[in-house]
C-alpha positions in Angstrom: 0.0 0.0 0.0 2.5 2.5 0.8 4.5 1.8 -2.4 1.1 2.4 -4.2 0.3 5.7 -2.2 4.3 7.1 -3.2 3.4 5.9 -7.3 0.1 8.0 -6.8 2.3 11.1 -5.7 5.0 11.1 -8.5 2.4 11.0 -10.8 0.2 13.8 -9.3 3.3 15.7 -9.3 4.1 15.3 -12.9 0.4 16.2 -14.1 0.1 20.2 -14.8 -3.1 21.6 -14.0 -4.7 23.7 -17.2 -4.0 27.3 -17.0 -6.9 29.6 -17.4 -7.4 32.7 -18.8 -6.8 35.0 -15.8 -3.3 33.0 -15.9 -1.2 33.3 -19.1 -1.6 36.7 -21.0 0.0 36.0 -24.0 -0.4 32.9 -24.9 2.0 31.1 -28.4 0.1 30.4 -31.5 2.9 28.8 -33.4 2.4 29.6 -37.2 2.0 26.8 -39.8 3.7 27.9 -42.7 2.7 24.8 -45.0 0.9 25.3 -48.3 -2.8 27.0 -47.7 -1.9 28.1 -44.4 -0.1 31.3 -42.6 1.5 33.5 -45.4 5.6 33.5 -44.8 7.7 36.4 -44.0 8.8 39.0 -46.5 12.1 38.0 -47.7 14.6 40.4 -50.1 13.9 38.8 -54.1 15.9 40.9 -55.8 18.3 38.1 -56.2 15.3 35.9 -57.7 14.1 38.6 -60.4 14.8 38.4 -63.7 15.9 41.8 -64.7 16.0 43.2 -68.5 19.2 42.6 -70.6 20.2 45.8 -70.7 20.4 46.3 -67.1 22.5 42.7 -66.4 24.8 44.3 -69.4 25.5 47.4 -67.7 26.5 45.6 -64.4 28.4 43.0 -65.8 30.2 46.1 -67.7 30.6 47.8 -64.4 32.1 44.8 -62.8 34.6 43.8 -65.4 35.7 47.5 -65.5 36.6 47.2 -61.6 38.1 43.4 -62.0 40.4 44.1 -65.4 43.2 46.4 -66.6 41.9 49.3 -68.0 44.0 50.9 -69.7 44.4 55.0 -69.4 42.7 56.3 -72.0 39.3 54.6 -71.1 40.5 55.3 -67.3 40.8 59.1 -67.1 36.9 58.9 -67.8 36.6 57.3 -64.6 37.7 60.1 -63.1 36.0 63.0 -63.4 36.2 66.7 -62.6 34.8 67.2 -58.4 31.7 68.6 -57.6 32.6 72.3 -56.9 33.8 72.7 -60.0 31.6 70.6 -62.0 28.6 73.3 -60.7 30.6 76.4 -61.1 31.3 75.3 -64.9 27.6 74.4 -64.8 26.7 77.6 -63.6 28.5 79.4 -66.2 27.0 77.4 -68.8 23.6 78.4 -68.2 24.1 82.3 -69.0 25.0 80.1 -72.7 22.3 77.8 -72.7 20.9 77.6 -76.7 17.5 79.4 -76.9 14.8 76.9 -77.5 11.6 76.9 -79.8 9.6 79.8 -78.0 12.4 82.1 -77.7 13.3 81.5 -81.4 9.7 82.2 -82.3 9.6 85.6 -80.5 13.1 87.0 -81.9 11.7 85.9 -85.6 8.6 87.9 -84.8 10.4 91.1 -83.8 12.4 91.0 -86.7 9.5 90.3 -88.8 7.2 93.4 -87.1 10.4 95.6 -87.4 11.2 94.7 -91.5 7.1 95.3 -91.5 7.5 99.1 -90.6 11.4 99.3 -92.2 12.3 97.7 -94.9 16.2 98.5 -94.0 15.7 97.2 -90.8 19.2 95.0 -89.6 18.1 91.9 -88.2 18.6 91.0 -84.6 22.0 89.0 -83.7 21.6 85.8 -81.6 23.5 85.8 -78.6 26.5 84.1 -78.0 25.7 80.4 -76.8 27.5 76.7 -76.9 28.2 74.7 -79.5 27.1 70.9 -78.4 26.8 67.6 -80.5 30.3 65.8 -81.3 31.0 67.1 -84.9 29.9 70.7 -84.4 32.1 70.3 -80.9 35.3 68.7 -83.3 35.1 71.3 -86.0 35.1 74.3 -83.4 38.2 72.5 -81.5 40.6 71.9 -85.0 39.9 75.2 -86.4 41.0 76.6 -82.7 37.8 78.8 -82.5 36.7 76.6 -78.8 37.7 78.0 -75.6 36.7 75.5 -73.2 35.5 72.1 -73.7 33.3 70.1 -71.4 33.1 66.0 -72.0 30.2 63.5 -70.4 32.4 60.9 -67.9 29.7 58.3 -69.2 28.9 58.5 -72.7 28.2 55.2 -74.7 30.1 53.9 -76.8 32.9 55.4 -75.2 35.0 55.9 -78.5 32.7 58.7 -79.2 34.7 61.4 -77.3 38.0 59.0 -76.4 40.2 61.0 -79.0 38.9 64.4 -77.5 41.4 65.1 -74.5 43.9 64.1 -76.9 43.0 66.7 -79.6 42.4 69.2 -76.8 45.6 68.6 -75.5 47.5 68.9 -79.1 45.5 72.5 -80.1 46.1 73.5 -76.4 42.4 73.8 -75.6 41.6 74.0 -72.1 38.6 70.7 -71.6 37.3 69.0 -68.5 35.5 65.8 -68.1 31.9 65.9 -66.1 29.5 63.8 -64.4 27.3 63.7 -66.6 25.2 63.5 -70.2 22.3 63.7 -68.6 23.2 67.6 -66.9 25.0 68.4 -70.4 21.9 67.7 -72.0 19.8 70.0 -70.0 22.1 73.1 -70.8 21.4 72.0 -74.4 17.8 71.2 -74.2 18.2 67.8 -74.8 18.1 64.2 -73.0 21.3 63.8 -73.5 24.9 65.5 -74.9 28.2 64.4 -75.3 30.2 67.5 -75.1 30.1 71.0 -75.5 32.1 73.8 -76.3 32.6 77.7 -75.2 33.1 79.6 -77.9 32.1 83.4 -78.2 31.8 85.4 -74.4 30.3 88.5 -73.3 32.9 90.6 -72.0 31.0 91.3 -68.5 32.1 87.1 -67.9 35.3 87.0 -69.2 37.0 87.2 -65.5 34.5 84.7 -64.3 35.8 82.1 -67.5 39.3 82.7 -66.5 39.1 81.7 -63.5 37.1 78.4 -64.4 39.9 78.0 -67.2 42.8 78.0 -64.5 41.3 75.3 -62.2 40.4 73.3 -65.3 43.6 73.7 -66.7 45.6 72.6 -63.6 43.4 69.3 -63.1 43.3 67.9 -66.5 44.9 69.8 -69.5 48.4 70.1 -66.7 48.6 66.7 -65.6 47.8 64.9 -69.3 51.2 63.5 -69.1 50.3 61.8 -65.1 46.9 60.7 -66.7 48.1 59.1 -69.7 50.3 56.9 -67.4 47.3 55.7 -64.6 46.1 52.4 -65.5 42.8 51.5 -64.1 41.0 48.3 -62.9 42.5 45.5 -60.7 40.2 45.8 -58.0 39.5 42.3 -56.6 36.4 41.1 -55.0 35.0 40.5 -51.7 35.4 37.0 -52.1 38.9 36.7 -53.4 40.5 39.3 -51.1 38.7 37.2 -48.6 40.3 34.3 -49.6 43.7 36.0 -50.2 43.5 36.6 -46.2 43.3 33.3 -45.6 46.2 31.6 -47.8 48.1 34.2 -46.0 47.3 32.9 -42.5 47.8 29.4 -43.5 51.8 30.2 -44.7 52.3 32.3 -41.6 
């Protein structure tokens, strides 16, 4: 009996008694993520989409760019002219910006209303402005009428504008490579530009220019002979300089 009555008392002990609701607060509801039951978590699928060609293109480009030897030619577009310059030349280039349809339209009409009441009338000069598009850009440069050149860092294909620092350096024209086509464009009142070139000035903005010409000239046109010498490229991976850290543990 007393072995019986001891049994009875381990196994009292071992039962739980239900909790009720006063009891546990929160109580687990363990989710069933199984097909046609709780929806799973958000998870990151970018590496699960499928994107357009021409996107995997242009990141495949990027990366070999970083992993091979680029030589200096394509290099020095890599490195373009810094931001405080880049908005001063920016800056200056808007007082030049081309005039579009409606200012075209006006200055044709004044001339028109003007030859209306004298025959004699001269007709109004347009004012000075930059040349843009890469032919007009290449005459302007060989004849030596350009007086500052500016070149998109990521026009495509690059040999477009390759040969430009290279011909501005030879007719000792002051040019300077800028981020980017896109901003070029807007000066020009397109989507896009490749270059463009300063050409004729007003002579209230001449000090300004020559002061943008001297920081130019010391960054690019000055140090062409340092440039044409910088290879680019050879930047290894995560994954290799990862495993280059290892190999070199293991020897030490």
């Amino acid at each position: 009996v007393s072995t019986q009555s001891t049994w009875e008392k381990v196994v009292a002990k071992k039962e739980k008694k239900p909790q009720g609701p006063s009891e546990a607060l929160f109580q687990s509801r363990p989710k069933n993520f199984s097909i046609g039951n709780d929806l799973p978590h958000k998870m990151d699928l970018t590496r699960f989409v499928k994107w357009p060609k021409y996107v995997v293109r242009q990141r495949q480009k990027r990366i070999l760019l970083k992993r091979l030897k680029v030589p200096p030619a394509i290099n020095q577009f890599h490195v373009p002219a810094g931001v405080h310059i880049r908005n001063e030349l920016l800056k200056f280039a808007l007082k030049y910006k081309p005039e579009d349809k409606l200012e075209k339209k006006k200055r044709l009409r004044k001339d028109a209303e003007a030859k209306l009441k004298d025959p004699k009338a001269p007709a109004t000069t347009k004012r000075p402005q930059v040349y843009s598009g890469i032919q007009r850009v290449t005459r302007v440069i060989e004849t030596k009428r350009a007086k500052l050149v500016l070149i998109a860092h990521d026009v495509d294909p690059l040999e477009v504008v390759i040969f430009l620092p290279a011909l501005c350096r030879k007719m000792e024209i002051p040019y300077a490579i800028v981020k980017d086509k896109s901003l070029l464009g807007k000066l020009v009142n397109r989507k896009t530009c490749a270059c463009i070139a300063f050409t004729q000035l007003n002579p209230q903005d001449k000090p300004a220019f020559d002061k943008l010409v001297e920081s130019v000239k010391k960054t690019f046109n000055d140090r062409f002979d340092d440039i044409k010498r910088k290879w680019g490229g050879m930047r290894l991976s995560k994954k290799a300089k990862q495993k280059l850290a290892s190999k070199k543990k293991r020897r030490n």
